[in-house]
N, C-alpha and C positions, 0 to 999 in steps of 0.2 A: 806647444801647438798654438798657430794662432786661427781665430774665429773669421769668418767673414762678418765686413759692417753689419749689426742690425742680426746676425744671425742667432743669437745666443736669445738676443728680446725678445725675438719673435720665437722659438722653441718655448721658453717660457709663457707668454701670454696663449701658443698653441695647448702645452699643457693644459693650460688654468681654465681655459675653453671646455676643451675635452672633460676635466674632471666636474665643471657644473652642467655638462650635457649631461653626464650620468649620475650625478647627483640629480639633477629635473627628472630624466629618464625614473629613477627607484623613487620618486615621491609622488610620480605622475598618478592622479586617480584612474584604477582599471576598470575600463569601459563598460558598460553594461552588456549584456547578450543582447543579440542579435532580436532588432524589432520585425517581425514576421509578419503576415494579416494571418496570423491563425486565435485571434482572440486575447494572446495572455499580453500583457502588461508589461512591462522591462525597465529594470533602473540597477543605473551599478550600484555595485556593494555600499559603497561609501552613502549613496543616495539613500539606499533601503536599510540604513543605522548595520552595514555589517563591515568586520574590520578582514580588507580584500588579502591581508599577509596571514592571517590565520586561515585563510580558504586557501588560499595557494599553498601552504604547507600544506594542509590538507592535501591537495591534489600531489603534491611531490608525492607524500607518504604513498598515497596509492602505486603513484609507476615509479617508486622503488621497489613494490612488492610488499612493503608493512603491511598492506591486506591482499586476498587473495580472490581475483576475477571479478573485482568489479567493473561494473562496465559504465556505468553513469552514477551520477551527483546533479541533482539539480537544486534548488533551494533555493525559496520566494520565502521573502519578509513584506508585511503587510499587504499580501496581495500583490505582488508584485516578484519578477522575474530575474536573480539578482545573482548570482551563479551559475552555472552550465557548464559541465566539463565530461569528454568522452575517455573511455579508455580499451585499451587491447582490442583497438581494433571497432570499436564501433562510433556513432556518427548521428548526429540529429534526427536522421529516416531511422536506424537502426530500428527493429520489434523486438523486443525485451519480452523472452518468453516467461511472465512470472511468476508461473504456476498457481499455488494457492491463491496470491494476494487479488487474484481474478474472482475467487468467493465472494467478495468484498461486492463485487459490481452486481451478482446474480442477485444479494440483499437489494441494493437500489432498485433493482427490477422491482422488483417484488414490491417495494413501493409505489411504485410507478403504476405497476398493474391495480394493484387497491387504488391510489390516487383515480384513475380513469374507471372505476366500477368493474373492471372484471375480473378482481377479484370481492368477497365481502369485506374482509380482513383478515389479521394474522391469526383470529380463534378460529377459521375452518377447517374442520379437519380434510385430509390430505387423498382420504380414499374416493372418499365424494365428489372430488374434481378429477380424480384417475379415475374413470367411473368404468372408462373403457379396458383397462388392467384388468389381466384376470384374479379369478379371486386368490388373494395370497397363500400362502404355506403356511403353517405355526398362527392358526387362527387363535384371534384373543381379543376379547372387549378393549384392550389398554391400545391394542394397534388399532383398532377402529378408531377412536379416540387421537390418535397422534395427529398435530396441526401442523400448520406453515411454521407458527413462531417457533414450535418444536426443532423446526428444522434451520432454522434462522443463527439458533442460540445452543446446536449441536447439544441438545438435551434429549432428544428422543427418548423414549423406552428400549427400544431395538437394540439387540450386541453388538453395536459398530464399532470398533474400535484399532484406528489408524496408526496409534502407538503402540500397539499391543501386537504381538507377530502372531497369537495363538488365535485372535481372534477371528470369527467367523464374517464379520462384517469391513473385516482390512483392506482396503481399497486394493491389494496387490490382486486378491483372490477375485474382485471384480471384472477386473482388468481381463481376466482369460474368459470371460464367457461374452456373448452378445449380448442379452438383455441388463442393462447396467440397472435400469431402474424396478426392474422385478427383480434383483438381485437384492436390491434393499427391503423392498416389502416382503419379500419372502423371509427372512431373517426372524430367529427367536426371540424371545422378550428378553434383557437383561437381569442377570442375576445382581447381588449387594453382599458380596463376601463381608467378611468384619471390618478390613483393613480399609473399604468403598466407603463414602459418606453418601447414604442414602438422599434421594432430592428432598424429603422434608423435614430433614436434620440440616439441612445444606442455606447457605446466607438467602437464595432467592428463589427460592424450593426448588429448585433444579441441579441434575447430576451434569455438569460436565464429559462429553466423552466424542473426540475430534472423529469426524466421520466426513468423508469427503463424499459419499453416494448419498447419505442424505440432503447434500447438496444440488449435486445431480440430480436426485430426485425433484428438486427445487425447480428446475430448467424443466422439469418434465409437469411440473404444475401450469408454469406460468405460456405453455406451449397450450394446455387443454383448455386452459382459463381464458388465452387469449385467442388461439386458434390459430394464431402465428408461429413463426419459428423466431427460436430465442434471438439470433444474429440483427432480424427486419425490426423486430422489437426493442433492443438495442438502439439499430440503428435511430430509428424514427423519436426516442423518449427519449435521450440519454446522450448518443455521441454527436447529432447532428446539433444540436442546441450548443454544444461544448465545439465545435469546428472539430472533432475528431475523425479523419477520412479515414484511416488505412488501422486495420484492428484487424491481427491473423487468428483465427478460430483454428479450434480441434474439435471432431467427431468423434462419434462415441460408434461401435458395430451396426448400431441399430441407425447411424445417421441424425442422429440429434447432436444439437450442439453440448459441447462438453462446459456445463456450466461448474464443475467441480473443483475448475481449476486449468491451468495451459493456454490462458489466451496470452496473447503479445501486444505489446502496446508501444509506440513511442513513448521516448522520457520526457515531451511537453504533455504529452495526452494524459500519461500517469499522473504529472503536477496539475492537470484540470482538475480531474477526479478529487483530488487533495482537495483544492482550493475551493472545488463547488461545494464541500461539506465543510470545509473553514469558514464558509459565508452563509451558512444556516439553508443551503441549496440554492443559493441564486447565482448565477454567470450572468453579469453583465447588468439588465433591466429588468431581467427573465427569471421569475421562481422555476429553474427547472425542477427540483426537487420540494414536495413541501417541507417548510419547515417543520413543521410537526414530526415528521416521517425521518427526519435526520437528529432529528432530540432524542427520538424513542431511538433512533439506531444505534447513538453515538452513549446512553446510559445503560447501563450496568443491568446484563441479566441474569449472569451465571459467571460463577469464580470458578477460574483454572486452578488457578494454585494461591499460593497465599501471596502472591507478586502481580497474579493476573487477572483481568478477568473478561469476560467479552459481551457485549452488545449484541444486534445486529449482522451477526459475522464482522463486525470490528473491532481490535484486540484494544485493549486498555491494561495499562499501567505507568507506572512514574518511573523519571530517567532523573538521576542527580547527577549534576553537573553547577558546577560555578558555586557550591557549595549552598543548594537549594534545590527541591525538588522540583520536575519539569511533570505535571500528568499529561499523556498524551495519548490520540487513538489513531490506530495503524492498521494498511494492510498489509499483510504477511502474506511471503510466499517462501518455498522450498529456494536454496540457494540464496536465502539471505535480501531479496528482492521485498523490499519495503515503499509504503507509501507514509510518512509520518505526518500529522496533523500536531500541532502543538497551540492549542488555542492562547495560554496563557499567555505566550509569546511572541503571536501570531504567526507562526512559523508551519509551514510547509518544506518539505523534504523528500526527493525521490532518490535513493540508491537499488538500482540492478546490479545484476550479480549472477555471473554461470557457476559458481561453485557449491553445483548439488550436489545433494547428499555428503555434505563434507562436513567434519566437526567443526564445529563452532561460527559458520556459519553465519546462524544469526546474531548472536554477539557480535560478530564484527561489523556488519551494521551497524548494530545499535550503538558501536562505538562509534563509527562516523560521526555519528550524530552527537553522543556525549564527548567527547573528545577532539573534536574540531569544528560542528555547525552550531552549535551550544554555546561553546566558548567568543563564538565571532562576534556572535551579538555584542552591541556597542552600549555602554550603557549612560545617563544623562551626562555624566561627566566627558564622555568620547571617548574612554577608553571601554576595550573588547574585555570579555570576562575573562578570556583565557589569553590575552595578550602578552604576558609575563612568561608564559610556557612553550610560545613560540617565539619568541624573540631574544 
């Protein structure tokens, strides 16, 4: 067979073309997320010391299925907006219902209300400012006595207990009646079997015991305290300082906002929230948070377990990854919906998630984050901690 003139040179230099298109194409730096006027900051991976093929596997593993319903990844380095990725179906507007890790934001209130005077502090007790509740059931000096910070750091006296399926204070058994928050005050004092580490046997003289109506109860403070309702309150302290418009609320029977938990968020608005407590509560010029108010939230009041402990209503503990520990502090919610803070790293991370009530759950999370936004991190040399294990 013979060739036309010129035909065989040109087929080869066409190759030779073609294969450094796609050589340039896989080396090309992947662009940052999309610059918004919604306040946050944006720089690609590369830009923000993070290695973009360790975040990309990452995202395959997601829509292969390696985890289960997550719906967003976001992850800012230094302040900055440096990955964004949707899944199964959702999209930059999507509202991420993320149940618990919404506790996290009724704490901020709560700050915010003391910050502007009305509240005193977190030593008030709690009946004082329900003044208008009637008088509770299972009267007792120690419930007269229970404060804000009580309810902050899920220490109460009260049997509330959301782990526990026997218990009288289980948020399910709330759930069926109207009054959510005389469901809590009405509640008996807690017992201290043997097997319980009483609060002043305990690292911060306080008992651990996850109660999601004492939270509620929390919304219903900062409503008498302020006169407001928790949503306007929000609004005016908190989301509009941060450019956060669109925030989907749930009611409780009685028509109060459900501070316990079930609010929806976009996944920039969730990475505000992060980033404003990453920066000691400032956005932008603006102390929206004092600092003061995010040191006491983000320190250690009461140990869960021997891995945990929480703040604030902000969870703490250490993530090892790249064969060093990471400490970090997070909001949790049911279905594995996380907001992580990683100061030492300066690392922010939002992963959503519809898979409630499902085992494991939050581990799988927490792996995101140990097993693929952990390892992206790029270190003086340029190389990613975990570059070798995806590549």
């Amino acid at each position: 067979m013979r060739f036309a003139r010129g035909t065989w040179g040109g087929s080869v230099w066409l190759l030779a073309a073609l294969c450094a298109a796609a050589t340039h194409e896989s080396t090309e730096p992947d662009p940052p997320p999309a610059q918004l006027d919604d306040g946050l900051a944006v720089a690609s991976p590369e830009e923000a010391g993070l290695d973009a093929e360790v975040l990309r596997a990452m995202d395959r593993a997601i829509e292969s299925d390696v985890f289960d319903q997550i719906t967003s990844v976001l992850v800012a380095h230094d302040g900055r907006l440096a990955h964004e990725s949707y899944f199964a179906g959702a999209d930059r507007e999507t509202l991420h219902n993320v149940r618990s890790a919404s506790k996290t934001v009724t704490g901020m209130l709560v700050g915010l209300a003391i910050d502007r005077g009305f509240l005193p502090g977190v030593d008030v007790h709690i009946l004082d400012v329900l003044a208008d509740q009637p008088a509770p059931k299972n009267p007792d000096p120690r419930k007269q006595a229970v404060t804000v910070e009580d309810l902050l750091t899920m220490s109460s006296p009260l049997e509330c207990d959301d782990w526990n399926r026997f218990s009288r204070g289980n948020e399910e058994r709330m759930y069926l009646i109207e009054d959510w928050v005389g469901f809590f005050l009405d509640l008996p004092i807690r017992g201290y079997p043997a097997w319980v580490t009483r609060p002043e046997d305990s690292p911060y003289g306080r008992t651990f015991s996850y109660c999601t109506a004492g939270v509620v109860t929390l919304g219903a403070v900062l409503e008498a305290a302020t006169g407001r309702p928790v949503p306007e309150l929000a609004r005016e302290l908190l989301f509009e300082p941060l450019g956060i418009e669109r925030v989907g609320w749930i009611f409780t029977s009685s028509g109060m906002a459900m501070t316990g938990g079930g609010t929806s968020y976009r996944g920039r608005d969730l990475l505000k929230l992060g980033l404003l407590y990453a920066d000691g509560g400032r956005w932008g010029a603006r102390q929206v948070v004092p600092r003061e108010w995010v040191e006491r939230s983000l320190a250690s009041h009461v140990a869960i377990d021997d891995d945990q402990e929480l703040g604030y209503l902000w969870w703490k503990r250490s993530f090892e990854a790249g064969g060093r520990s990471h400490p970090t502090v997070f909001m949790s919610g049911n279905g594995g919906n996380k907001v992580y803070v990683v100061p030492g790293d300066r690392l922010v991370v939002v992963v959503t998630a519809t898979a409630y009530n499902t085992p494991g759950m939050h581990e799988q999370a927490d792996r995101i984050l140990t097993d693929h936004v952990l390892p992206a991190l790029v270190d003086s040399s340029g190389e990613a901690h975990g570059a070798a294990a995806t590549r």
